[in-house]
C-alpha positions as MATLAB code, in Angstrom:
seq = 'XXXXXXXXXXXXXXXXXXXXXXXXXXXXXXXXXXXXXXXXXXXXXXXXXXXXXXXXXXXXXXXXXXXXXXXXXXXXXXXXXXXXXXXXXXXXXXXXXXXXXXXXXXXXXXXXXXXXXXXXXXXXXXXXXXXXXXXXXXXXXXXXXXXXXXXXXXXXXXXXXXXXXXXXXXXXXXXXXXXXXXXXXXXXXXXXXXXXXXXXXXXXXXXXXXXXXXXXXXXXXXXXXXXXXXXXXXXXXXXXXXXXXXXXXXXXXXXXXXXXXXXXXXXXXXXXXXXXXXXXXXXXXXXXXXXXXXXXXXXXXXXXXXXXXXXXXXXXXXXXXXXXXXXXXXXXXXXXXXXXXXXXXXXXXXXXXXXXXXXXXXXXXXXXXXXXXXXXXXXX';
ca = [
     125.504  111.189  146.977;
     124.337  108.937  143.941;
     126.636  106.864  142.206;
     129.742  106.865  144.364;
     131.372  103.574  145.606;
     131.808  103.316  149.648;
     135.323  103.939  149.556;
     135.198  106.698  147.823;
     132.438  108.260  149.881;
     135.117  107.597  152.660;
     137.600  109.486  151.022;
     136.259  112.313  150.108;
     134.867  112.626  153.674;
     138.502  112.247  154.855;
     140.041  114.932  152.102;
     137.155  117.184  153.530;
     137.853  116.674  156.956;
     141.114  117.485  156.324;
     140.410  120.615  154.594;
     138.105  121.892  157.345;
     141.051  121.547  159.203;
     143.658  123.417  157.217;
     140.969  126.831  156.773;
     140.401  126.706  160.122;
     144.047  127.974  160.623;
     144.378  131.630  161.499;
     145.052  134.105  158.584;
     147.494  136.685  158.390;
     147.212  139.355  156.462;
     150.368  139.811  154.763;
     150.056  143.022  153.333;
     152.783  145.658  154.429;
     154.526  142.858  156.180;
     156.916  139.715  155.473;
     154.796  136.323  154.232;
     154.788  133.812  156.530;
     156.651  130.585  155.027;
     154.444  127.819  154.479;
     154.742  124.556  155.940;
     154.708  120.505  154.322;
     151.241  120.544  156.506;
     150.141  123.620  154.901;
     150.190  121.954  151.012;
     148.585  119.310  152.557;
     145.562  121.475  153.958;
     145.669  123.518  150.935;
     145.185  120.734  148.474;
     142.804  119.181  150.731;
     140.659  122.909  150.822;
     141.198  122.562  146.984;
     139.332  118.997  146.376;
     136.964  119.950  149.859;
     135.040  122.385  147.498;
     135.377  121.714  143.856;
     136.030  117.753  143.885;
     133.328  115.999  142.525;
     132.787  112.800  144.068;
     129.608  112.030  141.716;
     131.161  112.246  138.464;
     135.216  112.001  139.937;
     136.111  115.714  138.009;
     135.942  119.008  139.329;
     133.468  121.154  139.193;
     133.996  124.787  137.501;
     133.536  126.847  140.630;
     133.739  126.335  144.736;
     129.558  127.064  144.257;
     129.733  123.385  142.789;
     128.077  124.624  139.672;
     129.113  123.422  136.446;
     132.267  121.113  135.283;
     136.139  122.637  134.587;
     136.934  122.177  131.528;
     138.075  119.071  129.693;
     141.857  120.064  129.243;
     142.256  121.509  132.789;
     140.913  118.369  134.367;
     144.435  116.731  133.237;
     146.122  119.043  135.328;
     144.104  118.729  138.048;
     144.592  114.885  137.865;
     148.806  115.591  137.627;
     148.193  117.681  141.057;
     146.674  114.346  142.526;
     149.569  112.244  141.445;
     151.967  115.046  142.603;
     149.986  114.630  146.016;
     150.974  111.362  146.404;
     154.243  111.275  145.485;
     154.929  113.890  148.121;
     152.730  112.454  151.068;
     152.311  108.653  150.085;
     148.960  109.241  151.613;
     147.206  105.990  150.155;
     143.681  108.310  149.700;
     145.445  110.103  146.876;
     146.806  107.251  145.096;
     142.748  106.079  145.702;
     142.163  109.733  144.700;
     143.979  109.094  140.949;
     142.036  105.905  140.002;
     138.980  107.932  140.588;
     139.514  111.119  138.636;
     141.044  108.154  136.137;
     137.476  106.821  136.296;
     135.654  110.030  135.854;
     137.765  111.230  132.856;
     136.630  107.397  131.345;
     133.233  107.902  131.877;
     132.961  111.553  130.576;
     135.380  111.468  127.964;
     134.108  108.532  125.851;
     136.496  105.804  127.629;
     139.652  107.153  126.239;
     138.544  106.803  122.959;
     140.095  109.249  121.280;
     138.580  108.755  117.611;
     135.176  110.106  119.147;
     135.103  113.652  117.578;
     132.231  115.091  119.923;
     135.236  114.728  122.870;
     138.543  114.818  121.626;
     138.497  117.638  118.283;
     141.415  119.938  119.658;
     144.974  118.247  120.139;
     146.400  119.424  122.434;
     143.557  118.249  125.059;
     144.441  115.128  123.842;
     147.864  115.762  124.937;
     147.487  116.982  128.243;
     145.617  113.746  129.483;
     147.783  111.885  127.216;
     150.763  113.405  129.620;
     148.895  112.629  132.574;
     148.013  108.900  131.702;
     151.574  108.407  130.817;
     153.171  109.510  134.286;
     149.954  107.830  135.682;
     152.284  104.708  134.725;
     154.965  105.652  136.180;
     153.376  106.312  139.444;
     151.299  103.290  139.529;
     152.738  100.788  136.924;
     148.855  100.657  135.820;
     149.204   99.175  132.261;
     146.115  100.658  131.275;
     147.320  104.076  131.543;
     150.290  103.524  129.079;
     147.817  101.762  126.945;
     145.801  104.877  126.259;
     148.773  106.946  126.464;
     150.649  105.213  123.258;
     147.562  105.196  121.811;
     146.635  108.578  122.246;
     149.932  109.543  121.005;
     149.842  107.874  117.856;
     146.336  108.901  116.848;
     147.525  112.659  117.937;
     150.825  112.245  115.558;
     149.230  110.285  112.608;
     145.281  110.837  112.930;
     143.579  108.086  111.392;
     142.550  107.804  107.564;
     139.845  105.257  107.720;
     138.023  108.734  109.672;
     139.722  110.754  106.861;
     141.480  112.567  109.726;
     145.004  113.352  109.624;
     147.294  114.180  112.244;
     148.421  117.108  114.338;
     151.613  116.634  112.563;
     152.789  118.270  109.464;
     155.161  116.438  107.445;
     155.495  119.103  104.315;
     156.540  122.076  106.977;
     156.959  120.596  110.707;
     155.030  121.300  113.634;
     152.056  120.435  115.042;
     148.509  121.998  114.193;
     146.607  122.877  117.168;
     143.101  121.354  116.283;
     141.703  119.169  113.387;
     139.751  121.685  112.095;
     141.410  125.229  113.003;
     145.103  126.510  111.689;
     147.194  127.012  113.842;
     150.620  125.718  114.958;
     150.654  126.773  118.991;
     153.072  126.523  121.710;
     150.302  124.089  123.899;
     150.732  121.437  121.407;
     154.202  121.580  120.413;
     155.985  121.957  123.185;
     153.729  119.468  125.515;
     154.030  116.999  122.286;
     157.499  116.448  123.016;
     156.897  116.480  126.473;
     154.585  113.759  125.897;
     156.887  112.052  123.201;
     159.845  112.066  125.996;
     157.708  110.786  129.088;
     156.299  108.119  126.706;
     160.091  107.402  125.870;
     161.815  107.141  129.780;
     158.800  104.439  130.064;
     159.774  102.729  126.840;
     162.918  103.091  125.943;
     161.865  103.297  122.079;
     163.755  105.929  120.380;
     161.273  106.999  117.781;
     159.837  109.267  120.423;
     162.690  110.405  120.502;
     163.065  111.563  117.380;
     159.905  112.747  116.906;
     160.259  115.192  120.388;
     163.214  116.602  118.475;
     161.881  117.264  115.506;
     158.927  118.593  116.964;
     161.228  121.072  119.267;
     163.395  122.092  116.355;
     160.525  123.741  114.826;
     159.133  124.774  117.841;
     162.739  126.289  118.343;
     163.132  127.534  115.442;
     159.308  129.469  114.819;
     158.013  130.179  118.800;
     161.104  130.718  120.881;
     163.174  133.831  121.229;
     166.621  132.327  121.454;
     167.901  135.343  123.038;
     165.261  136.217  125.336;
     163.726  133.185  126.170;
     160.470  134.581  124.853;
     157.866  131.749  123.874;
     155.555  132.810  121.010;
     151.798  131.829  121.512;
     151.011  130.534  118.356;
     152.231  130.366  114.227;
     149.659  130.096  111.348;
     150.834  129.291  107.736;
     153.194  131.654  106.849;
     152.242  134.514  108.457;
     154.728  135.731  111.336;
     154.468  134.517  115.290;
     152.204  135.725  117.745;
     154.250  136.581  120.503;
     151.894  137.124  123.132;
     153.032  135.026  126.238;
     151.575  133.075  128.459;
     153.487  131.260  131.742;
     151.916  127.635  130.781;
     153.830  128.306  127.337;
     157.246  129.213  128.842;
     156.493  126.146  131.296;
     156.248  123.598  128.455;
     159.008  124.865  126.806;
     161.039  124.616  129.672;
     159.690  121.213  130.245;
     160.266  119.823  127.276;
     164.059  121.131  127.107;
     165.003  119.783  130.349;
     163.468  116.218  129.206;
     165.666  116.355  126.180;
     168.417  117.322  128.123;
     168.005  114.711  130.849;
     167.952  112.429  127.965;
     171.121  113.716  125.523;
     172.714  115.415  127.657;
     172.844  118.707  125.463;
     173.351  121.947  126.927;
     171.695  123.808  124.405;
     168.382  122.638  125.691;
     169.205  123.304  129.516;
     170.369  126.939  128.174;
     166.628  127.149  126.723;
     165.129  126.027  129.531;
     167.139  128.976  131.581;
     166.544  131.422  129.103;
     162.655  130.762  129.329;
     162.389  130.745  133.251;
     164.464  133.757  133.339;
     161.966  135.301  130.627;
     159.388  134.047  132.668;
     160.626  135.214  136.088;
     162.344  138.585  135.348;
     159.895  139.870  132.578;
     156.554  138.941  132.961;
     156.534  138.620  137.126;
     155.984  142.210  138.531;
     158.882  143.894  140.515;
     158.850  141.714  143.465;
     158.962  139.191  141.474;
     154.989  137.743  141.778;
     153.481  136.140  138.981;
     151.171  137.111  136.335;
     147.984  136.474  136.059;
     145.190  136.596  133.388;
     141.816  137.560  133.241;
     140.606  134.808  130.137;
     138.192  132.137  131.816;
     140.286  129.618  131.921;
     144.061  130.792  132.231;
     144.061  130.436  136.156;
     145.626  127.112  135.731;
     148.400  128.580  133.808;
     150.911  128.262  136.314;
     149.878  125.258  137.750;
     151.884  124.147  134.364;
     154.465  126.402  135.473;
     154.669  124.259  138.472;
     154.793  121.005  137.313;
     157.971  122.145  134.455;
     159.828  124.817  137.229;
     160.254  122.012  139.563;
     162.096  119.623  136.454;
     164.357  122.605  135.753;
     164.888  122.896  139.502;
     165.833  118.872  140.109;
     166.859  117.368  136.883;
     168.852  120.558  135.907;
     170.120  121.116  139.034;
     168.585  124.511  139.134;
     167.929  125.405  142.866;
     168.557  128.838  142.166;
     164.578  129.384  141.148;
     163.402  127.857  144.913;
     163.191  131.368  146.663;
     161.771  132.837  143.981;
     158.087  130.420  144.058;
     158.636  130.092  147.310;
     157.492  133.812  147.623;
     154.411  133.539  145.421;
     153.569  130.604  147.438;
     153.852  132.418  150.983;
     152.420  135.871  149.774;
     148.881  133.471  148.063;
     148.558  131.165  151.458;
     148.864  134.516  153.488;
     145.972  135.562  151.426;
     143.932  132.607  151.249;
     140.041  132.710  152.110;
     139.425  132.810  155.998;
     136.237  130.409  155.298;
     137.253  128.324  152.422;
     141.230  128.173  152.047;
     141.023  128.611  148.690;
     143.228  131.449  147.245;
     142.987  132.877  143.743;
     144.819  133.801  140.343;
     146.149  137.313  142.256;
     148.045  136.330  144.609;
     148.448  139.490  146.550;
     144.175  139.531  146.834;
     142.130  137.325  149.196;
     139.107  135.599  147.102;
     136.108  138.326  147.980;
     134.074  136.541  150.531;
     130.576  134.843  148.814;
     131.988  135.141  145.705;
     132.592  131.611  144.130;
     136.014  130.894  143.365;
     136.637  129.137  139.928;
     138.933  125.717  139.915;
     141.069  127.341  137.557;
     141.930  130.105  139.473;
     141.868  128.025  142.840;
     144.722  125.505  141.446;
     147.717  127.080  141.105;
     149.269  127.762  144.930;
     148.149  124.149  145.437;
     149.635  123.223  142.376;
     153.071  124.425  143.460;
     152.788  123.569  147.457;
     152.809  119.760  146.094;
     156.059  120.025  143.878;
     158.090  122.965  145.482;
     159.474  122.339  149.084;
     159.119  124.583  151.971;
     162.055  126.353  153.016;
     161.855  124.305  156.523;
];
């Protein structure tokens, strides 16, 4: 391997070795019988499986698919970083805190150093947001400064562009919201809802109430023009005037639930807790399948959709005091680990199919179970 510090080199060969160890476990096929729950060791092997074969150690991303081919997308790479942090925070396995200044490092070096002004790397806004997310609970995690440097940054160029580029913001002053990308229409549930996300993590670090007020204005319109307040239903996206698309999507229900429960953590309003039910419920009892299993979709890169779900459930479930939702992941999770790849560990998007074996499995579709082993305890 070229370009990869010694410690590194020694992580990844311990992440791997502890990988091999998780797939080597036995494999039950579930099917016509009860999952087996999984176990605090099992997340551990099956994040460990995850980074064994699409961790990159060369460039510190992941690659698109288990064949190492290729690179995952920009925006997913974020998330993939937030399932590192969540890592650590469960095990307080010093190689995953190790683990985070790497990926950290690799997002630097491929993303132009943070700089978000360069317009060949950061054009759509909500990409921006998602590592800006990231870097901020990066800072909470680590007390880094540099992360909340790039994080407020980010942040402000997101909200008020910059005019010497002649770009302006995501934000729209004359009509509210935020505009998806600088050069596409398009007001969409992945960067309003994650804005105030970001706006409220960026606050509990602070403590300056402007992000405050601009997560509220920014969920007021999301409120008002992508949520169903009687179903919970999250619309995908608003242009102009013309009327919502309300084609859902779990990550969108998961960001609005996240950012409700942050504003309610912070004011104490039960309107936004009763959002954040309303959505999960939406999320749980319309768009899961009888037994209550999770969607999935077929788009490239919409494996790591519930990954998101994941990392906004689990708020609900703590900082709402909603433990009501446990049983119902924990059954995903049991019925995808059943199923996981004899070879590889690695599971997929449908998580009542084992990955076909030879067939490269993508890091979008891989993330999810792993995703939600870190955050969501085991019924032990």
């Amino acid at each position: 391997m070229k370009n990869i510090s010694f410690l590194s080199f020694f992580i990844v060969l311990f992440l791997m070795s502890c990988g091999k160890s998780g797939s080597s476990t036995p494999v039950t096929d579930t099917t016509g019988s009860a999952p087996i729950a999984y176990t605090s060791n099992n997340a551990t092997s099956a994040y460990n499986d995850f980074n064994k074969y699409l961790y990159n150690p060369d460039i510190k991303l992941y690659y698109r698919a288990s064949d190492k081919s290729g690179i995952g997308a920009i925006w997913t790479q974020a998330i993939y970083w937030d399932m590192a942090m969540n890592a650590y925070k469960r095990t307080k396995d010093p190689a995953y805190k190790q683990l985070m200044e790497d990926i950290y490092q690799g997002g630097s070096q491929q993303y132009a150093a943070y700089d978000w002004t360069n317009q060949d790397k950061w054009f759509i806004w909500d990409d921006m947001m998602w590592w800006i997310i990231a870097l901020a609970r990066a800072y909470e995690t680590t007390g880094d400064q540099k992360y909340l440097d790039h994080a407020t940054a980010g942040f402000n160029f997101v909200w008020n562009g910059d005019s010497t580029l002649g770009r302006t913001g995501s934000f729209d002053p004359s009509t509210g919201g935020m505009e998806w990308a600088w050069k596409q229409r398009g007001k969409t549930a992945c960067i309003n809802y994650p804005t105030v996300i970001g706006a409220m993590t960026l606050y509990n670090i602070t403590r300056d109430d402007a992000y405050v007020q601009k997560a509220q204005t920014v969920y007021s319109w999301a409120r008002t023009n992508l949520f169903d307040a009687t179903s919970g239903k999250v619309a995908d996206n608003k242009v102009d005037n013309n009327p919502a698309d309300w084609t859902t999507h779990t990550y969108n229900q998961a960001s609005c639930i996240g950012a409700a429960v942050l504003l309610y953590k912070k004011t104490g309003n039960a309107l936004y807790l009763g959002d954040a039910v309303l959505a999960a419920d939406y999320t749980k009892n319309k768009m899961c399948d009888a037994n209550g299993i999770l969607p999935f979709e077929t788009g490239e890169e919409q494996g790591v959709y519930n990954a998101i779900l994941a990392q906004y459930m689990i708020r609900l479930i703590e900082d709402g005091n909603k433990p009501e939702y446990l049983p119902w992941l924990r059954n995903n999770i049991n019925l995808a680990y059943g199923k996981r790849s004899f070879s590889t560990g690695l599971m997929g998007k449908d998580y009542k199919t084992t990955p076909p074996a030879g067939i490269p499995v993508s890091c979008y579709d891989a993330c999810s179970i792993p995703a939600l082993m870190q955050v969501v305890p085991p019924g032990e």
